[in-house]
C-alpha positions in Angstrom: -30.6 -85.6 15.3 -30.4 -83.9 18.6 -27.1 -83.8 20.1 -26.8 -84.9 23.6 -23.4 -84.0 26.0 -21.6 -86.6 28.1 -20.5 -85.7 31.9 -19.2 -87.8 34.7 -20.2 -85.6 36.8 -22.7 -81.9 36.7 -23.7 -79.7 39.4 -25.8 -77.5 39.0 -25.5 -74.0 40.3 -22.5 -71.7 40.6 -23.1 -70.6 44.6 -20.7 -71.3 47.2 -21.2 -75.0 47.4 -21.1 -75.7 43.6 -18.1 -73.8 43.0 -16.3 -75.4 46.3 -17.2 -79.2 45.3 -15.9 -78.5 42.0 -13.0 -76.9 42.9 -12.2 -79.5 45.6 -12.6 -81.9 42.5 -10.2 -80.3 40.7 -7.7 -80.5 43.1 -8.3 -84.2 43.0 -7.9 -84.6 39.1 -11.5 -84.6 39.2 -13.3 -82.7 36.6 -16.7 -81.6 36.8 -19.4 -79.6 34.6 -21.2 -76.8 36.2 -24.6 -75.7 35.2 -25.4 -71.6 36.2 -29.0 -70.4 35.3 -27.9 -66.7 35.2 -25.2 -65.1 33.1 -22.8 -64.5 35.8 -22.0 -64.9 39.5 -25.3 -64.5 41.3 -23.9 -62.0 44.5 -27.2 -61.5 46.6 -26.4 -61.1 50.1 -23.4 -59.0 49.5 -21.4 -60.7 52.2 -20.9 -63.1 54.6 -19.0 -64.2 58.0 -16.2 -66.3 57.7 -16.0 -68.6 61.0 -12.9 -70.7 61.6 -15.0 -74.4 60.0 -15.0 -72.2 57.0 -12.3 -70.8 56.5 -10.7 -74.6 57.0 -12.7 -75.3 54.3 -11.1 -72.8 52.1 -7.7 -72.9 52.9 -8.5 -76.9 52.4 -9.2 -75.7 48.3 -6.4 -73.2 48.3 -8.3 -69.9 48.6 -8.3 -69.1 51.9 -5.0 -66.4 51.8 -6.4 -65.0 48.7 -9.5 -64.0 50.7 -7.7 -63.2 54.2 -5.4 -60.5 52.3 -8.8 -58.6 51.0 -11.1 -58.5 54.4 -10.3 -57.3 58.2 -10.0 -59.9 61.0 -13.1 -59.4 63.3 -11.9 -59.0 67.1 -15.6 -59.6 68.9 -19.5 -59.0 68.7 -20.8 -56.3 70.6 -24.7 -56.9 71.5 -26.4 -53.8 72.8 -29.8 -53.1 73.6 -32.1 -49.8 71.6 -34.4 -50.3 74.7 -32.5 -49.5 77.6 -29.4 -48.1 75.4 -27.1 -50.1 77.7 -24.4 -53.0 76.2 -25.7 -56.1 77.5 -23.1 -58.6 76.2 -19.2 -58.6 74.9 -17.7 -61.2 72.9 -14.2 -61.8 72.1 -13.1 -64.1 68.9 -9.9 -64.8 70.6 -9.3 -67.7 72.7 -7.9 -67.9 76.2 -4.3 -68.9 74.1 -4.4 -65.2 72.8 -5.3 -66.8 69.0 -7.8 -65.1 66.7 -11.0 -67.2 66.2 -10.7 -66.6 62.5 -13.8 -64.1 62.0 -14.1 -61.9 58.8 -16.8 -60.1 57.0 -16.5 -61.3 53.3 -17.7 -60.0 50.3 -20.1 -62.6 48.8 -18.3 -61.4 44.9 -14.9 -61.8 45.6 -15.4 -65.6 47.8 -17.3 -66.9 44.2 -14.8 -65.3 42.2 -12.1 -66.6 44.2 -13.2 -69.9 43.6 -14.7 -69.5 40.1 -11.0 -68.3 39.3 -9.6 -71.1 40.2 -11.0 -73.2 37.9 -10.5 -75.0 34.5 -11.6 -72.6 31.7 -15.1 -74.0 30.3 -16.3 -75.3 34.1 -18.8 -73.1 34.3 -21.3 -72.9 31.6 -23.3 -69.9 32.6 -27.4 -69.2 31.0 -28.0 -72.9 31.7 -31.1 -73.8 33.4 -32.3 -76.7 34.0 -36.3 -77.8 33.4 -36.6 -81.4 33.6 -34.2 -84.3 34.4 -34.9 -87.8 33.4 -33.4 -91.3 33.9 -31.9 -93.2 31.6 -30.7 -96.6 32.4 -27.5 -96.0 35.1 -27.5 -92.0 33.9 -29.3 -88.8 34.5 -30.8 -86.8 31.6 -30.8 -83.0 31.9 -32.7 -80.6 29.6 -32.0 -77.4 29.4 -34.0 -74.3 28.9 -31.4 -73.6 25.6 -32.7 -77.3 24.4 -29.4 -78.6 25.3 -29.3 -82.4 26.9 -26.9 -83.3 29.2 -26.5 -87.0 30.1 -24.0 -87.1 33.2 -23.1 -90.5 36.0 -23.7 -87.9 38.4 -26.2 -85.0 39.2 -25.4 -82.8 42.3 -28.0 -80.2 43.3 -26.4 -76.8 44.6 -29.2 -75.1 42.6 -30.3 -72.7 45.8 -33.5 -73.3 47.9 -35.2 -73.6 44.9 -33.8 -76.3 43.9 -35.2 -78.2 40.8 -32.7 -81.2 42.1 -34.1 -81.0 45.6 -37.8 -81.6 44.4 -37.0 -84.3 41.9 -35.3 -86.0 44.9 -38.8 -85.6 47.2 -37.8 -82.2 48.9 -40.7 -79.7 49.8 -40.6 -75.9 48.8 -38.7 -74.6 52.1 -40.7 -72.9 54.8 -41.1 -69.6 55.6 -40.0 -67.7 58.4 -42.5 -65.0 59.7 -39.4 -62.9 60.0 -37.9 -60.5 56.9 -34.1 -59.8 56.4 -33.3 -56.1 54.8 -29.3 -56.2 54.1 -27.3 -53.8 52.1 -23.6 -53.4 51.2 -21.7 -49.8 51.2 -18.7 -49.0 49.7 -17.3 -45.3 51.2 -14.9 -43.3 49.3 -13.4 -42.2 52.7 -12.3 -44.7 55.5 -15.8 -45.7 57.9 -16.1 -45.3 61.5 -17.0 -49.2 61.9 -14.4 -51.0 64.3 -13.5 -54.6 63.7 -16.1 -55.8 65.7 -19.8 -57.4 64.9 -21.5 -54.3 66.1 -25.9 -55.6 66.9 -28.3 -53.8 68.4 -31.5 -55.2 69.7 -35.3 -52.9 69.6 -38.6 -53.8 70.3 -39.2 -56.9 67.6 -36.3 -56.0 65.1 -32.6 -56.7 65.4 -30.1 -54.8 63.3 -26.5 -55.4 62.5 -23.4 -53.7 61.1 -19.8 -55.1 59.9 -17.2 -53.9 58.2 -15.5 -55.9 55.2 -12.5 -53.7 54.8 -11.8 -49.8 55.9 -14.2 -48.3 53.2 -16.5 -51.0 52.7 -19.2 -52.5 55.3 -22.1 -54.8 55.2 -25.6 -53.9 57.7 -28.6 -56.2 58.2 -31.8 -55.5 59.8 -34.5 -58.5 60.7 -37.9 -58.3 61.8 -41.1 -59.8 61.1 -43.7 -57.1 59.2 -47.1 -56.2 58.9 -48.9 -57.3 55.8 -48.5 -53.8 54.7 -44.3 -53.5 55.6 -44.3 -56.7 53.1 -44.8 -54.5 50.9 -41.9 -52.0 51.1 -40.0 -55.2 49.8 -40.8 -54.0 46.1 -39.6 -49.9 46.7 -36.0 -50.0 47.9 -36.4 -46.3 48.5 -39.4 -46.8 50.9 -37.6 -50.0 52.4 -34.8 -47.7 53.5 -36.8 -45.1 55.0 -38.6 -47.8 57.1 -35.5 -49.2 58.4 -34.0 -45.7 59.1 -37.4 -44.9 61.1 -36.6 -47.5 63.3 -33.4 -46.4 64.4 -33.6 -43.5 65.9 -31.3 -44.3 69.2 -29.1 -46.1 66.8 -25.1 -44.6 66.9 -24.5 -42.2 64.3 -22.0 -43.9 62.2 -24.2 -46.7 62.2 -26.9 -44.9 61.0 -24.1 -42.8 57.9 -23.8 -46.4 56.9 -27.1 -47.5 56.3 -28.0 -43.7 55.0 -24.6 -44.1 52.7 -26.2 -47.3 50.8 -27.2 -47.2 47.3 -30.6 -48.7 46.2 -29.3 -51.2 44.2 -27.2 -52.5 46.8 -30.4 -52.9 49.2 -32.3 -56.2 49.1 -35.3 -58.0 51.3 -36.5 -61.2 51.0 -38.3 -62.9 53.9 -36.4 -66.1 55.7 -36.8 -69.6 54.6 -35.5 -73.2 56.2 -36.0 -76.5 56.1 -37.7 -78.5 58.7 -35.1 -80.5 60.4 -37.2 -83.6 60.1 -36.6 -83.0 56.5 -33.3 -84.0 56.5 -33.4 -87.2 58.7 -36.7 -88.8 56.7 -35.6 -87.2 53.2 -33.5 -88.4 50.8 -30.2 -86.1 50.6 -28.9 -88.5 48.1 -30.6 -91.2 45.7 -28.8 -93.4 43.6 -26.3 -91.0 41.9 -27.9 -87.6 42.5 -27.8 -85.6 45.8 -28.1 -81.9 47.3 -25.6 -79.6 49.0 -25.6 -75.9 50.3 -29.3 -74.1 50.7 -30.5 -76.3 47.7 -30.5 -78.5 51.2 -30.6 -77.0 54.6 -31.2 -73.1 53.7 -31.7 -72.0 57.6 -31.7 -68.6 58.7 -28.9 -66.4 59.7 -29.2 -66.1 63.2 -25.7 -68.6 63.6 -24.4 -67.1 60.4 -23.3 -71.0 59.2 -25.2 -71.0 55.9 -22.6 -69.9 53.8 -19.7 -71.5 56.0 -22.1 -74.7 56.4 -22.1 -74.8 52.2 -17.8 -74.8 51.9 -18.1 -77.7 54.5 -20.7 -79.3 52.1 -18.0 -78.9 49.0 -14.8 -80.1 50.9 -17.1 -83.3 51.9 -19.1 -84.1 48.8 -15.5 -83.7 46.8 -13.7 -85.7 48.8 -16.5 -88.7 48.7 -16.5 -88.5 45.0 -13.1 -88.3 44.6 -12.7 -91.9 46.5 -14.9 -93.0 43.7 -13.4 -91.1 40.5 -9.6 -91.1 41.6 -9.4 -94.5 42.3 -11.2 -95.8 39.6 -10.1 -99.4 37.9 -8.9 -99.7 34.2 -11.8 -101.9 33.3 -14.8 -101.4 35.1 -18.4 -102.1 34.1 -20.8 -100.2 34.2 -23.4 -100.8 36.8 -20.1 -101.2 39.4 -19.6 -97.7 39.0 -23.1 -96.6 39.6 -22.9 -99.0 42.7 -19.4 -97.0 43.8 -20.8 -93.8 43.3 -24.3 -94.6 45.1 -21.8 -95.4 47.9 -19.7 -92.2 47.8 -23.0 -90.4 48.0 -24.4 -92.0 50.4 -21.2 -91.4 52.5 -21.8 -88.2 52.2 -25.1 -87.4 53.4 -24.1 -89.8 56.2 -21.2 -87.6 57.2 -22.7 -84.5 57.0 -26.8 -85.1 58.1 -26.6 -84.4 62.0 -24.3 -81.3 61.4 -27.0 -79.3 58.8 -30.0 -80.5 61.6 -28.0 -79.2 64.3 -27.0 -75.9 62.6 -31.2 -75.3 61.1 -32.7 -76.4 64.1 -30.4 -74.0 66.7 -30.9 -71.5 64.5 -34.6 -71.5 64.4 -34.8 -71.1 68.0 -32.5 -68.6 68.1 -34.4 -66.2 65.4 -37.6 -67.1 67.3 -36.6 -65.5 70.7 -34.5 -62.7 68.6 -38.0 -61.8 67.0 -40.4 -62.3 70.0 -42.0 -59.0 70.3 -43.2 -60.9 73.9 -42.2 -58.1 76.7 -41.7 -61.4 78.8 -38.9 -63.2 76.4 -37.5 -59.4 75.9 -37.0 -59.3 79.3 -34.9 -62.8 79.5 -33.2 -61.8 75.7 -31.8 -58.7 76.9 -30.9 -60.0 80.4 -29.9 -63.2 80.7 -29.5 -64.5 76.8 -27.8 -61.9 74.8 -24.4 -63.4 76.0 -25.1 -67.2 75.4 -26.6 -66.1 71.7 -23.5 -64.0 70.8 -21.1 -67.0 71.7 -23.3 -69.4 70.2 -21.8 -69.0 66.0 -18.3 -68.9 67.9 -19.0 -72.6 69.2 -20.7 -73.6 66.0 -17.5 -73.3 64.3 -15.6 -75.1 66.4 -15.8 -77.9 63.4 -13.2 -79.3 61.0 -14.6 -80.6 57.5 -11.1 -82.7 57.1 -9.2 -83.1 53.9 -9.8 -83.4 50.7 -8.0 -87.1 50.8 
């Protein structure tokens, strides 16, 4: 007789949103069952910025000093243009108080492992993947790719933007973005030449970017939207690093050691997806007592930097709606009332947190559309009138507070 496991609550996917809704769960007596495909932390991306609504977020699960200790404070971003080779905009992440806006480069392993550390031995059940889920009367029944069955009161989605939770709730595949993003990760054995600044550089169709996590380690990006045959590069990192490195000819020299510096295996391209903001008003972000968080919802391309600081925002929330239903559940209740309670959390939820993920997607896909214009005419107005109002445009966009976890 096949054995079949009982949750109150499973999310699946061990990404920045999973881990942060089930640590936020946690620290509301909360427990919760994760579900990881792979056989440890998945890391792609290397690292991330940290804005101020993140970092919130973190400190909200008690993580953020573990992280601030590890990673330098970023002072401003620095635009300048490979064209003209002049700096066309400066801005500073402190406010007119003198305060620090909070910016830091993070390494993508140490934010999971700082919340995957944090957890209950036995949260995370890595080599888990999910290939079908089912009703069954007030429950959800998942099957796994091992053959194990899960039955669980609640099914949260932060399976990436392929979600398998995301299509059974109606979701599309996400779009495509004509652009590609090449980023690769560096760790020195000397100290770099990298100040604490978000150093970007603008050329003819491509944008390229370089940060510094710590003093030996730095994180670069470079985004631009390929011929059919450039696709290709994709597959030979070795190739893929020589293209980038043609392109930069004019770029500063310590730029250039850092990109030159980077092994293969820390070099990755994958072209840009998001969701249609439409998506997300008509679709259903939660039904019944499943829902989506993180890019399993709103992946949206990096031009704001928010996706990863949009998902910790998603955990703080989604935990905090739950834990109103779980926390402050009655002795004796039936059944069917707590489906009814947690249809409500949920739908809280996605009420709460719906206008932020369209405003984040859709600014950001206007943003990457002028950034990869190859148009001499919106080159003109990029590099001359827009630069500034696109490099303070992530600083306003964090200029959010998730709230409390109760």
């Amino acid at each position: 007789m096949e054995t079949v496991i009982e949750e109150d609550i499973v999310i699946v996917g061990a990404g920045i949103a999973g881990l942060t809704t089930s640590l936020g769960l946690y620290r509301l007596g909360v427990r919760s069952l994760i579900l990881e495909s792979s056989d440890g932390l998945r890391v792609s991306g290397f690292a991330l910025i940290i804005w101020k609504n993140a970092w919130k977020a973190l400190d909200v699960v008690g993580v953020g000093d573990i992280l601030r200790h590890k990673h330098l404070q970023l002072y401003g971003h620095v635009t300048t243009s490979l064209i003209t080779g002049q700096q066309i905009s400066t801005t500073s992440f402190m406010d007119n108080k003198g305060k620090h806006g909070g910016a830091y480069e993070v390494r993508r392993k140490l934010l999971l492992e700082a919340l995957a550390n944090e957890l209950p031995s036995g949260t995370i059940r890595y080599m888990s993947k999910v290939v079908a889920i089912q009703e069954s009367g007030l429950s959800k029944i998942l099957h796994l790719a091992d053959g194990t069955t899960i039955k669980t009161k609640v099914l949260i989605g932060c399976d990436g933007v392929n979600s398998v939770v995301a299509k059974w709730l109606g979701f599309k595949e996400a779009s495509y973005v004509e652009s590609y993003v090449t980023r690769g990760y560096v760790e020195l054995k000397d100290t770099h030449e990298l100040e604490p600044m978000f150093k970007e550089y603008l050329g003819k169709g491509f944008r390229v970017g370089a940060v510094p996590c710590d003093d030996k380690c730095a994180y670069w990006f470079f985004t631009c939207t390929p011929s059919k045959q450039d696709k290709e590069l994709a597959e030979d990192p070795a190739k893929l690093k020589q293209y980038v490195l043609s392109k930069l000819e004019e770029i500063p020299s310590y730029v250039r050691f850092i990109i030159e510096n980077t092994n293969l295996d820390a070099l990755h391209s994958a072209p840009l997806r998001y969701r249609h903001p439409w998506e997300l008003i008509m679709g259903n972000i939660s039904k019944n007592n499943v829902c989506v968080a993180g890019d399993a919802l709103h992946p949206m391309a990096p031009y704001l930097a928010q996706g990863g600081c949009c998902a910790l925002e998603d955990g703080v929330v989604l935990a905090r709606c739950l834990g109103e239903v779980f926390s402050k559940k009655p002795k004796e209740e039936e059944e069917e009332e707590e489906y009814k309670r947690i249809e409500e959390g949920l739908k809280k939820y996605a009420k709460e947190r719906r206008w932020r993920w369209v405003d984040l997607i859709t600014t950001s896909y206007i943003v990457g559309s002028i950034h990869e214009s190859g148009s001499k005419f919106v080159n003109f107005f990029k590099g001359r009138l827009l630069a500034a109002f696109f490099a303070a445009l992530p600083l306003k966009k964090s200029n959010f507070d998730c709230g409390q976890l109760k």
